[in-house]
N, C-alpha and C positions, 0 to 999 in steps of 0.2 A: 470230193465231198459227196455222200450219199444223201438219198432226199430223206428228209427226217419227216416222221410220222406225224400226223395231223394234232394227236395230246401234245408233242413234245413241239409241236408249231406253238398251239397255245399256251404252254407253261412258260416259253418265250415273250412273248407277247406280253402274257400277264406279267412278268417280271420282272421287266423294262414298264410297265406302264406304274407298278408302282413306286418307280424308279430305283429301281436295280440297274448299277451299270452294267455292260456288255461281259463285264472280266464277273464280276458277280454272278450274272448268269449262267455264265459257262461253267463255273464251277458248280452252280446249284446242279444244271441239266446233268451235269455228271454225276454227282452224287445221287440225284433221282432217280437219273434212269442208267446211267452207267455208260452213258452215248457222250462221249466227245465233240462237242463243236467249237467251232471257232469266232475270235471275239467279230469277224467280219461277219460271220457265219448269224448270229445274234442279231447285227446290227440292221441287217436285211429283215427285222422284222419290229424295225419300231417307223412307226410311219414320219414322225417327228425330223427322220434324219434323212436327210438326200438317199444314202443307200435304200431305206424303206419306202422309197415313192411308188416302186410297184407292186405295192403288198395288196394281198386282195382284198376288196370290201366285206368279205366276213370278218377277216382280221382285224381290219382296223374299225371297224367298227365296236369288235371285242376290247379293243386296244382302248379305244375310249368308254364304252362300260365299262368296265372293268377300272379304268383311272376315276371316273365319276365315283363310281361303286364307295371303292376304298377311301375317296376324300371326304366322302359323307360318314364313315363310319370313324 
């Protein structure tokens, strides 16, 4: 697995937080950027999930703007 670029962290992040599932994702990131991941791969960046516990505080902090964000709109 190569480490994916800091947009394509957040395009994750944001995509799952507006709950988009992991297989969702992955297809989206793909057709975005044309980058491959996997649904594990995804899952390590929603902080909601055991996988996601070590996600960094920029992210998850994105993770929840980002959910706030779109509940109000």
């Amino acid at each position: 697995m190569a480490a994916l670029k800091k947009e394509i962290k957040l395009f994750i992040v944001r995509s799952l937080a507006v709950f988009n599932t992991p297989i969702e994702t992955v297809e989206l990131v793909n057709q975005e950027y044309g980058t491959i991941v996997t649904k594990q791969q995804c899952e390590k960046y929603d902080p909601t999930k055991r996988a996601g516990e070590n996600l960094s505080e920029e992210l998850k902090k994105d993770f929840e703007n980002f959910e706030i964000k779109e509940a109000i709109v």
